[in-house]
C-alpha positions in Angstrom: 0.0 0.0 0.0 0.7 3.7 -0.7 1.2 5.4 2.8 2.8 8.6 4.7 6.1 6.6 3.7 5.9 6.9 0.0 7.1 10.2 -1.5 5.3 12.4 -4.2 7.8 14.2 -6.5 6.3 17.5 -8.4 8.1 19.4 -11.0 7.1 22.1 -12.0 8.7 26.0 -12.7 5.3 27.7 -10.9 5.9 28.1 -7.4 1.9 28.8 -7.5 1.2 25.1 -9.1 3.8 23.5 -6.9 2.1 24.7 -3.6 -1.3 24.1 -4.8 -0.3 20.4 -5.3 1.3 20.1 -2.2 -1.6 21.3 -0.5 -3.8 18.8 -2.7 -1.9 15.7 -2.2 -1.6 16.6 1.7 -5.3 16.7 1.9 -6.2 14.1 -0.7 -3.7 11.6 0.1 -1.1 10.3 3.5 1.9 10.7 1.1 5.1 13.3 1.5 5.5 15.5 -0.8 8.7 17.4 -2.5 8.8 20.1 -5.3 11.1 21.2 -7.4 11.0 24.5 -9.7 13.4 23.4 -12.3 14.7 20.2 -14.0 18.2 20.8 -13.2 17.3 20.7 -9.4 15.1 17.7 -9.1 18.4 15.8 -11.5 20.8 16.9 -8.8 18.7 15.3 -6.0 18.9 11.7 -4.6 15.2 12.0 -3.6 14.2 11.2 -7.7 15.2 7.2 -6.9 12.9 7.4 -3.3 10.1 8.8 -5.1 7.1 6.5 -5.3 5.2 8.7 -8.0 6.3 12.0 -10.0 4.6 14.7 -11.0 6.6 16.2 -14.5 5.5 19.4 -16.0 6.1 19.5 -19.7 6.4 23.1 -20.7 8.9 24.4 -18.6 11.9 27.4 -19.8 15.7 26.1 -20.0 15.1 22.2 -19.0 11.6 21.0 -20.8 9.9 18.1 -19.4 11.2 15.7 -22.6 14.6 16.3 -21.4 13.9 15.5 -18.3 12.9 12.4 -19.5 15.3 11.8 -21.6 17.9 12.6 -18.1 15.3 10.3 -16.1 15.8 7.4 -19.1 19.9 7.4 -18.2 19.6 7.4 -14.4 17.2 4.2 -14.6 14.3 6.4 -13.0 11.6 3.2 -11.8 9.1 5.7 -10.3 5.7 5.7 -12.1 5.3 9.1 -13.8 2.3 11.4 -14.3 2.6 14.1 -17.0 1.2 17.4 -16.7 1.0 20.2 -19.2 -1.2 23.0 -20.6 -0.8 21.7 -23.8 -3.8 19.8 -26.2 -4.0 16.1 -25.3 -2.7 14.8 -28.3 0.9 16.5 -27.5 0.6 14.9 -23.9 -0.2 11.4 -25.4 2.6 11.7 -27.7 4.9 12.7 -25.4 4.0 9.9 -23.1 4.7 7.3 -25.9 8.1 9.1 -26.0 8.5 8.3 -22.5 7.5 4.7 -22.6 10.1 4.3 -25.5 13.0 5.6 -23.1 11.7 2.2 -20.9 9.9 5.0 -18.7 6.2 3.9 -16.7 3.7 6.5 -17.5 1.3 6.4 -15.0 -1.2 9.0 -16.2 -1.3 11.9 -18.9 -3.4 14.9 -17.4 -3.8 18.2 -18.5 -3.3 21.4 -16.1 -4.6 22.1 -13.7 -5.2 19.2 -11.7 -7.9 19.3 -9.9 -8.3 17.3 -6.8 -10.7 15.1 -8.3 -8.0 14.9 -10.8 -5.5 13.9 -8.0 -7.9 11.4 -6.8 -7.8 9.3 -9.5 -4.5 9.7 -10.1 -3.3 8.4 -6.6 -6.1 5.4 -7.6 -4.1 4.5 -10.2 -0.9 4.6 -8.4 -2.4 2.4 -5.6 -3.4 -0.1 -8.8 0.2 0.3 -10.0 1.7 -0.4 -7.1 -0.4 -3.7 -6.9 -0.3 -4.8 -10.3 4.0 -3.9 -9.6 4.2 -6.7 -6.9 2.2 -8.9 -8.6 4.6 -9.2 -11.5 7.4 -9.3 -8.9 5.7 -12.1 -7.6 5.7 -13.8 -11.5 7.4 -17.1 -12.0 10.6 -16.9 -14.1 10.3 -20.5 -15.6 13.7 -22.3 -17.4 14.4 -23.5 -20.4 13.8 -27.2 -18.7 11.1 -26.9 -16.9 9.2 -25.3 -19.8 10.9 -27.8 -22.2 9.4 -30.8 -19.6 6.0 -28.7 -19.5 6.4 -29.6 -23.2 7.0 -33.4 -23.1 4.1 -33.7 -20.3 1.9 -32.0 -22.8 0.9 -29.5 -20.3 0.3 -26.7 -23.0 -3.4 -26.5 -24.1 -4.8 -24.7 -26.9 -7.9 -22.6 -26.0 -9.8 -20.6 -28.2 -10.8 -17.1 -29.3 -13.8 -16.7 -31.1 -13.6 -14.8 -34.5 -17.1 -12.7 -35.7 -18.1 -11.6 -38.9 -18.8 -7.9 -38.8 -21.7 -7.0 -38.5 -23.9 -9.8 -38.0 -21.7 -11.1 -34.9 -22.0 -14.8 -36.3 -18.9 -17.1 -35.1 -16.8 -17.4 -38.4 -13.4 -18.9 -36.5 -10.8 -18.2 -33.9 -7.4 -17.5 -32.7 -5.8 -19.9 -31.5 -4.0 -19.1 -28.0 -1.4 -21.1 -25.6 -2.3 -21.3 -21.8 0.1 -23.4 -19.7 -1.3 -25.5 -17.4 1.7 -26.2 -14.8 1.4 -28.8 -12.6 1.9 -26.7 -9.4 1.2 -23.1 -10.6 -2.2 -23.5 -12.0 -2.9 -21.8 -15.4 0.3 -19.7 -16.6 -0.4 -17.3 -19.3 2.0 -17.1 -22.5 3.7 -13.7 -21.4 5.5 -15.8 -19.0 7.0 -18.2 -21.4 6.6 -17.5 -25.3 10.3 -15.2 -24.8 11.3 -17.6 -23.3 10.4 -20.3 -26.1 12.1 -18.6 -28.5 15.0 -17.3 -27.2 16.0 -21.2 -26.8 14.4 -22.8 -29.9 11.5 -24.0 -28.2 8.6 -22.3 -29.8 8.0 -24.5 -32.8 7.0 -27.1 -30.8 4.1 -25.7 -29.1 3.1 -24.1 -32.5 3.2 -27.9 -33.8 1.7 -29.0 -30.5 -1.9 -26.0 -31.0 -1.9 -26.9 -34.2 -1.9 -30.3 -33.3 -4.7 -30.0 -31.0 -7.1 -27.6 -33.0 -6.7 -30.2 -35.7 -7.8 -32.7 -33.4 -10.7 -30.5 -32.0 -11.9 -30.4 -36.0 -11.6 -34.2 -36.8 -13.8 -35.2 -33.8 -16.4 -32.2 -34.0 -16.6 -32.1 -37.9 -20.3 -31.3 -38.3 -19.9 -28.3 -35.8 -16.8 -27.0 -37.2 -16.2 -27.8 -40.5 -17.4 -24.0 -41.7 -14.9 -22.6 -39.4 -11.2 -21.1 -39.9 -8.5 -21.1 -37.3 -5.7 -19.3 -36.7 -2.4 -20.1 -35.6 0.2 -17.9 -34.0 4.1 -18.2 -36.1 7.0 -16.2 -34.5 9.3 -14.5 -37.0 12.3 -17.2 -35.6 10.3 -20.0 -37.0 10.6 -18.5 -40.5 13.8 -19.4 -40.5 13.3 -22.8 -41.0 12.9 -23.8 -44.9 10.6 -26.7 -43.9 8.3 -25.4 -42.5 6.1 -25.4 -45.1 6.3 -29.0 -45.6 5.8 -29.7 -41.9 3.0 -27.5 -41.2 1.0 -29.4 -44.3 2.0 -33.2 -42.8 0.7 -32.6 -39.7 -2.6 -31.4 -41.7 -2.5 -34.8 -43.6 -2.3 -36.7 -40.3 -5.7 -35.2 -39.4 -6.9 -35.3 -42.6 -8.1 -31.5 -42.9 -7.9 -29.3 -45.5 -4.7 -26.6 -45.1 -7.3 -24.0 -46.7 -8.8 -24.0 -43.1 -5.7 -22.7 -41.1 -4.8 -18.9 -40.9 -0.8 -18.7 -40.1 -0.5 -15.4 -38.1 3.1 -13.5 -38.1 3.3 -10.7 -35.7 3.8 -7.1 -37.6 6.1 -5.7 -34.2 8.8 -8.1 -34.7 11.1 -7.2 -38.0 12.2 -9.5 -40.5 15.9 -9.1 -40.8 16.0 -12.3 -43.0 12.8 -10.7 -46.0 14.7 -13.2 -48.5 14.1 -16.3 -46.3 10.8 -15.4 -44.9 9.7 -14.5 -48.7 10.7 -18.0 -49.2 9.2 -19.6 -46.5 5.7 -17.5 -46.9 5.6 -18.1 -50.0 5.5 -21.5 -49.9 3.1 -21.5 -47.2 0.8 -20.0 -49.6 1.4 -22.4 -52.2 0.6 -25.4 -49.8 -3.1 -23.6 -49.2 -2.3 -22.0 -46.4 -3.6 -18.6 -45.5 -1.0 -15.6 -43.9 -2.3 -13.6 -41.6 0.2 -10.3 -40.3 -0.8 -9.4 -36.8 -0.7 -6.2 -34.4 -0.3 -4.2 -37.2 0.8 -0.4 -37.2 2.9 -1.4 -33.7 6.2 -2.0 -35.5 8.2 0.1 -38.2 8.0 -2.4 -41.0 4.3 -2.0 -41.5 4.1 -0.9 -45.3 7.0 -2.6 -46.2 5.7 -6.3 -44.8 2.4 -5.2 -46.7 4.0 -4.9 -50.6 6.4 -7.5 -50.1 4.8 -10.6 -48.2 1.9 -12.5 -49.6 -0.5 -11.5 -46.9 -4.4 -12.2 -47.1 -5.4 -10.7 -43.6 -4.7 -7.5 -41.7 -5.6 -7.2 -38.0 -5.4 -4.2 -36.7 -3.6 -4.2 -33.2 -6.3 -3.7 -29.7 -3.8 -0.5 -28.9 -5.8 1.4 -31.7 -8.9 -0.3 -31.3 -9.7 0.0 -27.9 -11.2 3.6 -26.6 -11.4 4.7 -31.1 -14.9 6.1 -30.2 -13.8 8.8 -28.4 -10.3 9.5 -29.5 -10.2 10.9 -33.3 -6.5 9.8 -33.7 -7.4 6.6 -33.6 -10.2 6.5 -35.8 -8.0 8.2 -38.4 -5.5 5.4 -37.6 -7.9 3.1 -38.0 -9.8 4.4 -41.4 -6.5 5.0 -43.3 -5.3 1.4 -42.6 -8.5 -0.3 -43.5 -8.1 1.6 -46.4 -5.3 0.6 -47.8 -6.0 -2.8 -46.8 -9.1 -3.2 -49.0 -7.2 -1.4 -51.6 -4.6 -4.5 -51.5 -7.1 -6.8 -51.5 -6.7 -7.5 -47.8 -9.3 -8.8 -45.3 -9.6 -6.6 -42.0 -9.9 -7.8 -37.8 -10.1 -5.5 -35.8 -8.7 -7.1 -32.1 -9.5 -5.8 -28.6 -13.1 -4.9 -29.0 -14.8 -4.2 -25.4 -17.1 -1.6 -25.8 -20.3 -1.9 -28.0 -19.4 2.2 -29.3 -15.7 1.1 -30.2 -17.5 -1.5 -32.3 -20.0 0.3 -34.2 -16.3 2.6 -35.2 -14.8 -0.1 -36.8 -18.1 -1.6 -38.3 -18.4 2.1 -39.9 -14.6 1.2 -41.6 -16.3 -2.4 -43.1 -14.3 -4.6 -41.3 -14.5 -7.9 -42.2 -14.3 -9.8 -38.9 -14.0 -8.7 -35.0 -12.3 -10.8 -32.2 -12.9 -9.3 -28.3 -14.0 -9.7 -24.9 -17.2 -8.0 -26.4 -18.7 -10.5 -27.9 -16.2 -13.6 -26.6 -13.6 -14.2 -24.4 -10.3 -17.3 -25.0 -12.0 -19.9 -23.7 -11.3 -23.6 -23.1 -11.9 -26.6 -26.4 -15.2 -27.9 -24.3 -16.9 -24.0 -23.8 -15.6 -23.6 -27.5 -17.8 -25.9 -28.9 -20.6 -24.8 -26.3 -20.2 -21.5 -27.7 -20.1 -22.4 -31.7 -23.2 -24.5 -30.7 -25.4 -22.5 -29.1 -24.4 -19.5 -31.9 -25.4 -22.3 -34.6 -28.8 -22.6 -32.3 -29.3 -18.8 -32.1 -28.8 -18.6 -36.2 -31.1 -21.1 -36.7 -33.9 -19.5 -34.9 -33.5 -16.2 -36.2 -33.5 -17.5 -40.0 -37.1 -19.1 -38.7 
């Protein structure tokens, strides 16, 4: 917990707003509180690395508040950071993505002046960061072996997003998505080994191992699913191998299903430093029936160049953009220039990440081709899968009465 322990940094070269936020956070909240006028003197002072959250003026005269963070980037600054400025939002948001690209944690972006309801929610989220902070501590760091004999013991499941066309909300497919079911630890989710996985070779095998089980799922539940097309996650390392192709389609064979029916998803935020190779590889894919898939687009810097010189057929356009569009213009922009150029190459759209029924009706207005989200359907496991595709089935039927 936060308490009269925990230190509040402000910066900020108005001695008015630095005693109105001391008098704010001593009445809104058991914290200390220091303030500094200028950049150079909150850098000189040890109390920046005791700080449990600070406060960081952007428009200030001979140090500005991206200096600062730049300076706050090269002495490892961990304290969560809330921006303040006069300026629009947009300028705050951008500077904030600056700040998270130093390696920076940007607690909150608020315009001036805060207000206490302002501070309120602000030391809310702190309290939430500060939990969520020891819960990660608090994350297992698993090894090379032990997620290697997770592997042999067959302990990683496939579960199972639903996929929706737009905008009749039927169940058209799904993403296919790891969960880790450790023996002691309970259900582990893939942040805490996917890195892991490919950093020592290991993560074709539990892309052979989903795809091994969705194809299972399909030849015992044919009359349910047999409309239905699946997606499979590839990382970028796995392109290196030149027989891929060939594996991907044997293991197909084995369960006698078509490869037209799998979507191969490559993730857009990792770059392809070998484009001869993966050409190669993709291409082959293609030929075998397979259908490419580039994920979490517009989150790396290879976006357009990925699009004109890979064979995609799908474009889904990362949650980050998605998520809150109805009420923030940048992203709709985001969102209507890449859908597009996506139509424009021929490319189907998904549109990830959609919560909110007003975020939907945004990207419906683009003509999206398909939506995956907590909205309509959260990963779930193979058995409430097929509950799920069922009861949609059901729902179909009775409407077309």
């Amino acid at each position: 917990m936060i308490n009269e322990k925990h230190l509040i940094i402000a910066i900020d070269d108005s001695e008015l707003i630095l005693t109105q936020l001391q008098l704010l956070i001593s009445n809104q909240t058991p914290c200390t509180f220091k303030g500094f006028n200028s950049g150079l003197s909150a850098l000189e002072s040890q109390e920046l690395h005791q700080a449990s959250l600070i406060l960081l003026d952007i428009n200030m005269p001979q140090m500005d508040g991206v200096e600062i963070l730049r300076k706050f980037a090269e002495l490892s600054i961990q304290a969560p950071i809330a921006l303040l400025s006069g300026e629009k939002g947009l300028f705050i948001k951008n500077t904030a993505a600056l700040a998270e690209l130093h390696g920076l944690t940007i607690i909150s972006s608020l315009e001036k002046p805060l207000s206490a309801t302002k501070l309120k929610e602000l030391y809310s989220q702190l309290l939430s960061q500060n939990t969520s902070t020891k819960s990660q501590h608090a994350l297992q760091n698993y090894s090379k072996d032990e997620i290697y004999e997770g592997l042999l013991r067959e302990e990683f499941c496939a579960y199972f997003q639903p996929k929706v066309a737009s905008p009749s909300g039927a169940i058209i497919g799904a993403e296919v998505l790891a969960r880790w079911h450790h023996n002691t630890d309970g259900t582990v989710p893939p942040s805490q080994f996917i890195a892991t996985m490919e950093e020592h070779n290991l993560i074709h095998l539990l892309s052979y191992s989903l795809l091994k089980q969705t194809l299972s799922l399909l030849s015992y539940n044919r009359d349910i699913l047999k409309s239905l097309q699946f997606s499979i996650n590839l990382s970028v390392k796995e392109l290196e191998d030149i027989k891929l192709p060939e594996k991907l389609e044997s293991i197909c064979e084995e369960y006698c299903t078509p490869t037209s029916q799998i979507t191969l998803e490559l993730t857009e935020s990792h770059l392809l430093d070998n484009i001869k190779r993966a050409l190669d590889v993709l291409l082959r894919l293609k030929l075998k029936g397979f259908k490419l898939s580039i994920d979490d687009f517009g989150t790396g810097y290879s976006s357009i160049k990925q699009l004109n010189e890979l064979p995609f057929d799908e474009l889904k356009i990362d949650r980050c953009f998605v998520d809150g569009c109805s009420t923030q213009p940048n992203k709709r922009v985001i969102i209507a220039s890449t859908c597009e150029m996506a139509h424009q190459l021929g490319l189907e759209v998904v549109a990830e990440g959609v919560e909110e029924v007003e975020d939907l009706v945004v990207v419906q207005s683009y003509e999206v081709e398909s939506v995956q989200g907590y909205y309509y359907y959260p990963p779930c496991t193979p058995s409430e899968f097929l509950q799920t595709v069922s009861e949609s089935a059901l729902q179909k039927s009775h409407s077309s009465k």
